[in-house]
Legacy VTK file of the C-alpha trace (Angstrom):
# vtk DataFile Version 3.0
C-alpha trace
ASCII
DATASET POLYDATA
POINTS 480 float
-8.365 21.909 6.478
-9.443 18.544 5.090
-7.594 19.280 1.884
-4.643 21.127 3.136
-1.664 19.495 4.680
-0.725 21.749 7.182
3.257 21.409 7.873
4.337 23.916 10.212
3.126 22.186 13.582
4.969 19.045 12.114
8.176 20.372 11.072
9.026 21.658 14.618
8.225 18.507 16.375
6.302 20.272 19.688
7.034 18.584 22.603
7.368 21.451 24.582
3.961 22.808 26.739
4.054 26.051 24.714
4.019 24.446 21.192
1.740 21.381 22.387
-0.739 23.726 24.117
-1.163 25.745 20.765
-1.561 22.664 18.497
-4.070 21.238 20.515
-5.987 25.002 21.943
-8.761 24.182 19.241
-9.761 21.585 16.732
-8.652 23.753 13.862
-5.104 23.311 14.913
-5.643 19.812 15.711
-6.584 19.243 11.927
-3.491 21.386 10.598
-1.548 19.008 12.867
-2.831 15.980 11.500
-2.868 17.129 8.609
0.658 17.604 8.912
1.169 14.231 10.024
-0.050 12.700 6.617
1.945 15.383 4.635
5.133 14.616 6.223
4.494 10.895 5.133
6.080 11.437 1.761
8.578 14.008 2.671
12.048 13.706 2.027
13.924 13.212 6.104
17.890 14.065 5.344
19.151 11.900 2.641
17.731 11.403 -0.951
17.005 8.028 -0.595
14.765 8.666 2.614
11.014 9.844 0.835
9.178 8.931 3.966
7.096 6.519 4.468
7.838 4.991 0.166
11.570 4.759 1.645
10.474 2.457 4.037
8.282 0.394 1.896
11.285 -0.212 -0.827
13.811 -0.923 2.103
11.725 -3.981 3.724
10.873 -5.394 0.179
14.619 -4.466 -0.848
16.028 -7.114 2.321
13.456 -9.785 0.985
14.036 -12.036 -2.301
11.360 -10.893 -4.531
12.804 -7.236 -5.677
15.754 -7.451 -7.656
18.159 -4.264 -8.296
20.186 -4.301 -11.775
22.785 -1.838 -11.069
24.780 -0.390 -7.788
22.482 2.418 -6.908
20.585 3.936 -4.101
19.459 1.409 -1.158
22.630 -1.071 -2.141
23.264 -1.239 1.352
19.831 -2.781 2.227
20.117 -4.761 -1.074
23.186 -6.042 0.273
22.078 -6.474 4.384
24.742 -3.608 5.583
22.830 -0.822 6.867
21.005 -3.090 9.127
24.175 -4.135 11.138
25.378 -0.578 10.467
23.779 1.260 13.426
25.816 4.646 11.813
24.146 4.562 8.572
21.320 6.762 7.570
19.429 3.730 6.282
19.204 2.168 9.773
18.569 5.008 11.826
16.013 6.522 9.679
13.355 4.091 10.299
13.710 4.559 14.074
13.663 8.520 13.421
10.839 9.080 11.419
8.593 6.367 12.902
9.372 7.915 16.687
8.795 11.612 15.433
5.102 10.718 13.821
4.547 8.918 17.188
5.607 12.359 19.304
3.071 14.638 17.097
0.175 11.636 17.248
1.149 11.865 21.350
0.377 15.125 21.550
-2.832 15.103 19.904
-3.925 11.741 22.152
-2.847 13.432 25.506
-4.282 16.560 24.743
-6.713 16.749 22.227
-10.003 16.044 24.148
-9.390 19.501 25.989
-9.559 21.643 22.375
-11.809 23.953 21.670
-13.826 22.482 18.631
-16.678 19.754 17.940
-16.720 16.178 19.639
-16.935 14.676 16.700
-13.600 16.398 15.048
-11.929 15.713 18.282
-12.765 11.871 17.433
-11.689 11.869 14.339
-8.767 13.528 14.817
-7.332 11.447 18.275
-8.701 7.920 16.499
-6.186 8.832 13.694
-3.320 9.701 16.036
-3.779 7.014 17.939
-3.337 5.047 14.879
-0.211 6.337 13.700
1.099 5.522 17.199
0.059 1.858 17.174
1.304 1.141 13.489
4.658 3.474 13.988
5.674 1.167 16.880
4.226 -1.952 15.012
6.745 -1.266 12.360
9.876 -0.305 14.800
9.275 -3.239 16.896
9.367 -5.556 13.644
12.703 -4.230 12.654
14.631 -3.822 15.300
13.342 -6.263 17.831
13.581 -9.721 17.564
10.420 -11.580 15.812
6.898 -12.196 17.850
6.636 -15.929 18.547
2.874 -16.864 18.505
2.184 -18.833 21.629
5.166 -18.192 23.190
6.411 -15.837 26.137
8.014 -12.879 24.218
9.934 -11.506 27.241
12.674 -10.655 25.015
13.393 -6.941 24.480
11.336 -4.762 21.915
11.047 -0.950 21.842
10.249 1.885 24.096
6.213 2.184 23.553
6.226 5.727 23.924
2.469 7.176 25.089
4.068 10.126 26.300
6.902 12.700 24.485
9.662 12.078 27.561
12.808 14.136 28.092
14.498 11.078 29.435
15.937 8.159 27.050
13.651 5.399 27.991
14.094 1.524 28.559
12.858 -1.123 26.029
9.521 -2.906 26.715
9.402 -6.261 26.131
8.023 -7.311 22.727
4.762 -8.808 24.416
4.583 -5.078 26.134
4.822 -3.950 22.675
2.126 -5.703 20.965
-0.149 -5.387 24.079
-0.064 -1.601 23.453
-0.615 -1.508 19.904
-3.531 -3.415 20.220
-4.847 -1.188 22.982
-4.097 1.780 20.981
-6.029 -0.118 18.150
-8.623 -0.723 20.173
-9.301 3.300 21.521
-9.079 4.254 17.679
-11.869 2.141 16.371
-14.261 3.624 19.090
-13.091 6.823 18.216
-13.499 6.454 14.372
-16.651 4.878 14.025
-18.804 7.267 12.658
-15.726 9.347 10.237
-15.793 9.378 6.912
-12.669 10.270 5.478
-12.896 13.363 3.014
-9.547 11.575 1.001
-7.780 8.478 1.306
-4.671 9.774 3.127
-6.580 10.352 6.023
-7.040 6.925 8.172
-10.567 5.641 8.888
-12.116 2.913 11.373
-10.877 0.428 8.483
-7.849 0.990 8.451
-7.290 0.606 12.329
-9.010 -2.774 11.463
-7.060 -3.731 8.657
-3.581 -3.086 10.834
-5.416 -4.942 13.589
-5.532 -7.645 11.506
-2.169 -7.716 10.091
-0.966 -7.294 14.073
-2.932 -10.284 14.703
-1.485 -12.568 11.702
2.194 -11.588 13.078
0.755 -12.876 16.203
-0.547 -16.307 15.445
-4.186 -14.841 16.258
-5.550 -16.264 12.532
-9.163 -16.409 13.819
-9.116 -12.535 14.780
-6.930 -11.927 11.752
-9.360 -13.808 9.306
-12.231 -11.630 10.650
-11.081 -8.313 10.697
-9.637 -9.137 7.534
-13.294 -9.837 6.286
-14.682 -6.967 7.848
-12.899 -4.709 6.215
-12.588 -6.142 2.473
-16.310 -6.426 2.491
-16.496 -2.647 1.792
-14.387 -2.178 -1.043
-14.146 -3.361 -4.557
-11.479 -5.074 -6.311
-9.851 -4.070 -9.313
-11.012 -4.805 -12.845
-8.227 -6.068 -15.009
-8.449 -2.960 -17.373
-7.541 -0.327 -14.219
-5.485 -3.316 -12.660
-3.097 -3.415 -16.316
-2.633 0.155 -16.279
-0.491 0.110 -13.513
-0.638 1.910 -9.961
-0.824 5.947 -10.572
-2.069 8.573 -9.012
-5.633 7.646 -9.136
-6.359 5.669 -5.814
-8.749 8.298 -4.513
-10.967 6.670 -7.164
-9.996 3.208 -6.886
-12.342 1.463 -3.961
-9.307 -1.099 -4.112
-7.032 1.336 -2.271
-8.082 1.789 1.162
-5.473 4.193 2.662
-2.690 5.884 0.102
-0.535 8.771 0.734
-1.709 10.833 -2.266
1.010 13.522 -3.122
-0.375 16.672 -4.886
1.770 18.525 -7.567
1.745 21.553 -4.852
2.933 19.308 -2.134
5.243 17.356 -3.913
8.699 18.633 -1.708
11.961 16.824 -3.596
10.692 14.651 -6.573
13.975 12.728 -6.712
13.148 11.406 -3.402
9.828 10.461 -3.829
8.545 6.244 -3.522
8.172 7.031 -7.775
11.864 8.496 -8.253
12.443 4.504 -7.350
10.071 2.225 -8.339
8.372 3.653 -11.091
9.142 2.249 -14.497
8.960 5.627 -16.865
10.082 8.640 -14.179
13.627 10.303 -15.678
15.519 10.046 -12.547
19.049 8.678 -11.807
18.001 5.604 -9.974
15.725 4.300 -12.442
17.698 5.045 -15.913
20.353 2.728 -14.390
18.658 0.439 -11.652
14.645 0.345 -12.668
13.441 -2.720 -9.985
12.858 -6.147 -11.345
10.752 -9.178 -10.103
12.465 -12.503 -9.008
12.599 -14.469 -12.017
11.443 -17.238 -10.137
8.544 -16.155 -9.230
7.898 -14.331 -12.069
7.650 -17.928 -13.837
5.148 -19.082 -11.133
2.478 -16.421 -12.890
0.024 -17.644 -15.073
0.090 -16.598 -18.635
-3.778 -15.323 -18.213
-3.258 -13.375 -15.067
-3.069 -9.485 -15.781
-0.103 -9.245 -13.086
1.751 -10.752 -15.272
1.910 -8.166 -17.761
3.364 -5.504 -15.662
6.703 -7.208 -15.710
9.102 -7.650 -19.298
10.772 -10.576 -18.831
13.052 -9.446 -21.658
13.318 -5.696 -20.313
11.369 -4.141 -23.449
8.288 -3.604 -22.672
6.331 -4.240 -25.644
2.953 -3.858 -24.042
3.984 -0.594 -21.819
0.421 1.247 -21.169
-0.542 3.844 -23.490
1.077 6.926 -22.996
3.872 5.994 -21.429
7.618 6.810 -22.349
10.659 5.157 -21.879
13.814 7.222 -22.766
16.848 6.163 -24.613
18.529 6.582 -21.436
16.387 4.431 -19.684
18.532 1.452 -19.482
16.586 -2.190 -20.159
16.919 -5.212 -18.274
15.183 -8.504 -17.601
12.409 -8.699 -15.498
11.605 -5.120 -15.058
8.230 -3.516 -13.404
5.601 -1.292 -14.647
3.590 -2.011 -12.332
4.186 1.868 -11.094
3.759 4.652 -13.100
4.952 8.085 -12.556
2.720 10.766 -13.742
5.847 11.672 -16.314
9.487 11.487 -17.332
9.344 14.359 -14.868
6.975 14.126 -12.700
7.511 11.226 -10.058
4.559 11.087 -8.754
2.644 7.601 -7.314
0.753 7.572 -4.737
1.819 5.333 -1.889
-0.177 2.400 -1.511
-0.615 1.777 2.220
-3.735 -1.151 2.119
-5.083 -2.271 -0.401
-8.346 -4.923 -0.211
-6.304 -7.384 -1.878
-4.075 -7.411 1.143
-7.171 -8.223 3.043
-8.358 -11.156 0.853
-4.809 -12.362 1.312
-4.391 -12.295 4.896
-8.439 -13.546 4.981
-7.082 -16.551 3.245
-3.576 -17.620 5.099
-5.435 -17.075 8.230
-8.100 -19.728 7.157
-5.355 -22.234 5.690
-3.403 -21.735 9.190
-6.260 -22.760 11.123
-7.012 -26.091 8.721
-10.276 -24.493 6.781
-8.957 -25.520 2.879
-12.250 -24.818 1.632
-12.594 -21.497 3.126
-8.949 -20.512 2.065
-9.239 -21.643 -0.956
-12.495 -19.648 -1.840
-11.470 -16.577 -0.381
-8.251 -16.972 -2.722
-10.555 -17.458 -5.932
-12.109 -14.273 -4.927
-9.174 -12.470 -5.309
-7.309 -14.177 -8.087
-10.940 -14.685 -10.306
-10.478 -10.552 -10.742
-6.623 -10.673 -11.921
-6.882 -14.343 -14.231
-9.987 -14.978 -15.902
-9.028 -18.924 -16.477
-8.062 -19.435 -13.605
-9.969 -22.346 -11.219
-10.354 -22.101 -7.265
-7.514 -24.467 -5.515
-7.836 -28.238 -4.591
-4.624 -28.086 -2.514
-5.037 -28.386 0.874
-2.214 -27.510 3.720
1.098 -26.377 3.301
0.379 -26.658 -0.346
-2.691 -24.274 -0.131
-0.769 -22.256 1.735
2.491 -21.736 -0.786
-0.346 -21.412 -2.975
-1.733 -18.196 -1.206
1.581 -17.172 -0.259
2.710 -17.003 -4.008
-0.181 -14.813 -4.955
0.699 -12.339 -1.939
4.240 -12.413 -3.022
3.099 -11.192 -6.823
0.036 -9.066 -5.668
1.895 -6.838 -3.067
4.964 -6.504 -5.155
7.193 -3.739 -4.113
4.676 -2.649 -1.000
6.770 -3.565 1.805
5.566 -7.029 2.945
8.533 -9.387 1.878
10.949 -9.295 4.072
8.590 -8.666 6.743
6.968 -11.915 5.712
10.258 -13.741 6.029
11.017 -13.126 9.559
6.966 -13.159 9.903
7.214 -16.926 9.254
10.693 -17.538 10.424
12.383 -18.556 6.949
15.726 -17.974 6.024
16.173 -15.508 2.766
17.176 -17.634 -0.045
17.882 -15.419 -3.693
19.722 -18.670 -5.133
19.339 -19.528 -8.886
17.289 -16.521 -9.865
18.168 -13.198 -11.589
20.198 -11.533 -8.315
23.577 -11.363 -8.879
25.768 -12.358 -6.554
28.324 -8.927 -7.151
24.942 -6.539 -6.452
23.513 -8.872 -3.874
26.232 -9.608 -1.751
24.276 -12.052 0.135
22.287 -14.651 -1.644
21.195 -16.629 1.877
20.616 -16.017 4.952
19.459 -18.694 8.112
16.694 -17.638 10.265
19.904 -17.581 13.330
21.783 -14.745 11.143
21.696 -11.623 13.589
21.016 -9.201 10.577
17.295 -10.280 10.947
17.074 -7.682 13.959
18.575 -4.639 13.379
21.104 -2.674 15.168
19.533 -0.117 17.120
20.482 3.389 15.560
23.721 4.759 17.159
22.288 8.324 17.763
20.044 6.620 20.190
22.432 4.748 21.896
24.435 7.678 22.509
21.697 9.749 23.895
19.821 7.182 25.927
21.502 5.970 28.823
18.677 3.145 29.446
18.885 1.836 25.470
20.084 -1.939 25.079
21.958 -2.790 21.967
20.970 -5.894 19.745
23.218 -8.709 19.373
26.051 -8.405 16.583
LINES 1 481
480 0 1 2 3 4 5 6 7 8 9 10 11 12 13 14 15 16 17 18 19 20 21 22 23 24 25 26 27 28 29 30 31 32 33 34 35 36 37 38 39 40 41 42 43 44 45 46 47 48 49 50 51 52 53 54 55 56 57 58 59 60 61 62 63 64 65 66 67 68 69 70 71 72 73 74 75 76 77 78 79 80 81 82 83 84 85 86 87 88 89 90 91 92 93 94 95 96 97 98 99 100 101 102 103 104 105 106 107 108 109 110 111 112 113 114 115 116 117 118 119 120 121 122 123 124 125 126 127 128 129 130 131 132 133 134 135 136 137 138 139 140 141 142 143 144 145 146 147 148 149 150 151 152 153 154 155 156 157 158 159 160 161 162 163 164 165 166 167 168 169 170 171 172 173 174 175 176 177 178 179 180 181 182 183 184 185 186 187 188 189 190 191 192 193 194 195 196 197 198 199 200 201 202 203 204 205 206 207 208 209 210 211 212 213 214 215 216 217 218 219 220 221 222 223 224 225 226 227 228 229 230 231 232 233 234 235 236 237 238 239 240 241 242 243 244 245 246 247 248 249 250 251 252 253 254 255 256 257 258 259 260 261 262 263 264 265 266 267 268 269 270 271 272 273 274 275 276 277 278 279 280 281 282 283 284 285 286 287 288 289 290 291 292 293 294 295 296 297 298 299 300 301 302 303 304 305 306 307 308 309 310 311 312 313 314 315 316 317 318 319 320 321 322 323 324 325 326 327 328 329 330 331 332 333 334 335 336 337 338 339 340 341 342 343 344 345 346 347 348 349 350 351 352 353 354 355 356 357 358 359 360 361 362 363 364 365 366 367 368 369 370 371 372 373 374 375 376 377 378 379 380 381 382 383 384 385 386 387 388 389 390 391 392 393 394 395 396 397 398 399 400 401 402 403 404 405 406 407 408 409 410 411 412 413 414 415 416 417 418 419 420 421 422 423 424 425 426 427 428 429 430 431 432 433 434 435 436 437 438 439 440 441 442 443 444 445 446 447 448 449 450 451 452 453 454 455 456 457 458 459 460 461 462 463 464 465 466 467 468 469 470 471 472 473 474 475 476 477 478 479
């Protein structure tokens, strides 16, 4: 069961008693259900351009300023900030979909599960997990489609149904304070649960990674003391990338990277619609449609704020050649070349798009370790936990004097270049409360569309999906 992905229980969505009494009758099940749960991560929902949880990972780094596209092609209309005042389009509704339909099967598994037939220790395991995928599902809705949490501040405004139980009836929004109080609590219950699993392969979600979403909950909170801790709790059991495995690019080898610390690994059996996949997109080398005409580029201006000696830098062209492309690795002549381009993802082949999704990395602990520390005025702490992390990717380079706001552009620049193309960016942006600004860099204004946008544009929250509004009498729509 631990190496299987079962599907079935997943692809019917049981929220009836018959179908949620049979997942949950013994632990078995309750392992082919979670199981299911982590397969259906990286499975295509409706559209091409919707590969699970990868879509989502590409469309909040695709609203941001630091991921460029180079021709009209799939996710244009997140590129260009339509879909998310389009409450028709597949691109805004799918977030809400798949997001609420992991949250049904984890409900079932939390409400139920302790009643299986099956070992304690399975059951703990198994509910600890769910109970994550419920707390990070609605930490992710409630980001998008709610307006942003303001640290010290009321949050009465509206956020999302928290859903703890699979209702018939369309249900109200909680307020966003509602919201985070339940993740957190849902947090909470899965660390005691998880404490003593040890995950058989990195899809499957461990006592760390409830800590490591704890902690990025409690940075979007203003919480930097609890966010610098967890932060440190977790990095402190896993090792960073050399620069050799760090240059040749992200694969599909984080089951033996310590770096990666949850990845949904997709197996050549499992592997569903390859031209969907998160590598059909942001690979450099895979032969698919979107990447012969649109393969992702880096902001040029931030591209220029890497140092010469840091191995990131390397998994850019700035001319679009790629002289130095890793060993092995082809680039067609229909693979067309532009500035700025990434390998920092490798497909297994030209026909194989394979990567697997990274979903926390330790880096992304050191990082959030670090801005925590700089928000709460310890420079010296910041600014060693930054060498940490940067030492391994730049051999020359020297732990930061800055102190402040510059120390924290500082940190903020290397967690702009380190989680590249992961889904932080935009995120980050309404995060912080700045406005998007793609000015004077390699976006083009006739791809783009828009090139600014103030913290008071509306297009920061999405429009919640029309198929809910039309079958939830109690749903609220977001401001035009």
């Amino acid at each position: 069961m631990f190496t299987s992905c079962e599907k079935s229980f997943l692809e019917t969505y049981p929220t009836d008693a018959v179908s949620a009494a049979a997942v949950t009758s013994t632990t078995a099940n309750m392992w082919a259900s979670i199981n299911g749960i982590h397969r259906r991560m990286y499975y295509r929902w409706e559209q091409q351009g919707l590969g699970g949880i990868g879509s989502y990972l590409i469309q909040m780094d695709m609203s941001g300023d630091d991921l460029v596209q180079n021709a009209s092609q799939w996710y244009r209309q997140i590129y260009r900030w339509e879909a998310q005042a389009d409450p028709t389009h597949y691109y805004n509704y799918f977030n809400w979909m798949m997001f609420y339909q992991l949250i049904s099967n984890a409900n079932i598994l939390i409400n139920q599960g302790d009643d299986a037939v099956g070992p304690e220790a399975d059951k703990d395991a198994i509910i600890g997990q769910a109970l994550i995928y419920r707390a990070w599902s609605h930490f992710n809705i409630v980001r998008i489609y709610a307006k942003r949490y303001e640290p010290g501040g009321a949050n009465t405004h509206l956020g999302i149904p928290y859903m703890t139980e699979n209702l018939s009836e369309g249900q109200a929004r909680n307020t966003v304070a509602e919201v985070y109080t339940g993740i957190l609590a849902d947090l909470d219950a899965a660390i005691a649960r998880l404490g003593g699993f040890t995950a058989p392969n990195k899809s499957h979600m461990t006592v760390d990674v409830a800590k490591g979403i704890k902690a990025r909950v409690a940075l979007e909170m203003g919480n930097y003391a609890l966010a610098a801790q967890l932060a440190a709790e977790v990095k402190a059991n896993y090792t960073l990338m050399d620069r050799d495995t760090y240059a040749n690019g992200f694969r599909i080898e984080s089951q033996n990277i310590s770096e990666f610390i949850w990845a949904s690994q997709i197996t050549s059996v499992d592997q569903n619609d390859k031209w969907a996949a998160y590598g059909a997109y942001c690979s450099r080398n895979m032969s698919s449609s979107a990447i012969r005409s649109n393969p992702y580029s880096i902001n040029s201006l931030l591209y220029n704020k890497i140092s010469d000696t840091d191995v990131r830098k390397g998994l850019w062209s700035p001319d679009g050649t790629h002289p130095n492309l890793q060993p092995g690795v082809v680039l067609l002549s229909s693979h067309s070349r532009h500035p700025y381009t990434s390998q920092k993802f490798i497909a297994v082949d030209n026909a194989d798009s394979r990567v697997d999704v990274p979903l926390m990395r330790a880096a992304e602990m050191y990082l959030i370790e670090a801005e925590a520390k700089a928000r709460l005025g310890q420079d010296a702490a910041a600014a060693q936990v930054l060498y940490d992390l940067v030492i391994t990717r730049d051999p020359a380079y020297t732990k930061s004097i800055k102190v402040g706001a510059a120390l924290i552009d500082e940190i903020m620049t290397h967690r702009r270049v380190e989680l590249w193309c992961e889904g932080f960016r935009w995120l980050d942006l309404k995060r912080l409360n700045l406005s998007l600004d793609r000015n004077n860099s390699n976006h083009k204004l006739s791809l783009a569309a828009v090139m600014t946008a103030p913290t008071t544009d509306s297009r920061w929250t999405w429009l919640i999906p029309q198929k809910e509004m039309d079958s939830n009498p109690n749903m609220v729509q977001n401001d035009l």
